[in-house]
N, C-alpha and C positions, 0 to 999 in steps of 0.2 A: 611157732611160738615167738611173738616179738614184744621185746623185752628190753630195749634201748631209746629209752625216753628222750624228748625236747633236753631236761634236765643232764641226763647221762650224759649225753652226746659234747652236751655244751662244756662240761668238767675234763671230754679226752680232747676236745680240738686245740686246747694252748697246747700241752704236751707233745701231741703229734705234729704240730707244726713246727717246735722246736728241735722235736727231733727231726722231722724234714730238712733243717738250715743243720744241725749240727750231726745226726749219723752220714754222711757223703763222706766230711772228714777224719770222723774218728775209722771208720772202715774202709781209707782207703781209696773211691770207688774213681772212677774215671779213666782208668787202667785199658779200657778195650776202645771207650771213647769220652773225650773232656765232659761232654753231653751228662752222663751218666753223673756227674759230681753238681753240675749247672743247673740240669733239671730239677734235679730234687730240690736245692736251696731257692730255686725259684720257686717252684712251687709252696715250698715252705713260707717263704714270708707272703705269697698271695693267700696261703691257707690264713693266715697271721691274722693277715687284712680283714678276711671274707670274717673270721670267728670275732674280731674288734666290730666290725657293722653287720653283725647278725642281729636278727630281732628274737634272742633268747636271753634267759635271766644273766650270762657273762657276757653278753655283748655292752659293748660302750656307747655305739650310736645309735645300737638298733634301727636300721634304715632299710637291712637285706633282710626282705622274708623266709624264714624257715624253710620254708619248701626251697626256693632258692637257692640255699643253702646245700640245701640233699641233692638237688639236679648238679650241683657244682662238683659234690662228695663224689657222685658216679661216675661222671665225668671224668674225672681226675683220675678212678680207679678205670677207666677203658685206657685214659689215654697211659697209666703206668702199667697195664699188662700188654699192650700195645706197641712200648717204646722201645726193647728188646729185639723186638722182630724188625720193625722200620729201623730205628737208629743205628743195630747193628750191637748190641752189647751184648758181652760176654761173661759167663762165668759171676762173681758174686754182684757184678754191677745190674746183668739179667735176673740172676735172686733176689737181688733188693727190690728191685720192680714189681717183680711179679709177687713176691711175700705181701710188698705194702700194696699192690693193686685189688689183690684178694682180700687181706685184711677191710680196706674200706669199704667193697661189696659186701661184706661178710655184715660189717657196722651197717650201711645204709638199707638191707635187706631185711635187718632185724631190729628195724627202725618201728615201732609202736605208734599207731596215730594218734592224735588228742582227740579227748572225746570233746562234740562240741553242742552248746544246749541252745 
């Protein structure tokens, strides 16, 4: 059952990108390695970027194709279930990874296609 529209999608990417730049700090993270605090605000403001030049209704430039978009999404969630085991993190900096790696698969899976005529 996929139930996470163009629309939906485009309404959680500001939010989740700020919190990318701003949960690192308030939790903490970088405790096992600096990486663990870096990653995420990085990613965070490139999420920023990607959601400002999407071509959906909240994009500003609309210039990155939607699909584009979702290949980035997944992406993003291998390389944060991923980065625990390579980088070496522990404890809530590995939680947070894997919580938001999952969460994004969890979104890009129950991603809904346009219907198209």
């Amino acid at each position: 059952m996929k139930f996470v529209t163009k629309r939906i999608h485009a309404f959680l990417d500001y939010p989740v990108a700020l919190a990318l730049i701003a949960l690192p700090f308030l939790l903490g993270l970088g405790s096992t390695n600096p990486l663990a605090l870096q990653l995420s605000v990085a990613v965070g403001i490139a999420a920023l970027l990607l959601t400002v030049l999407t071509d959906h209704h909240l994009g500003v430039f609309r210039v990155i194709p939607y699909k584009i978009h979702l290949l980035v999404d997944f992406l993003v969630a291998v390389v944060f279930i991923l980065a625990p085991f390579v980088l070496g993190f522990d404890g809530i900096d590995a939680y947070y990874y894997w919580i938001n790696g999952l969460a994004v698969l969890i979104v890009v899976s129950l991603h809904k296609p346009e219907l198209t005529s």
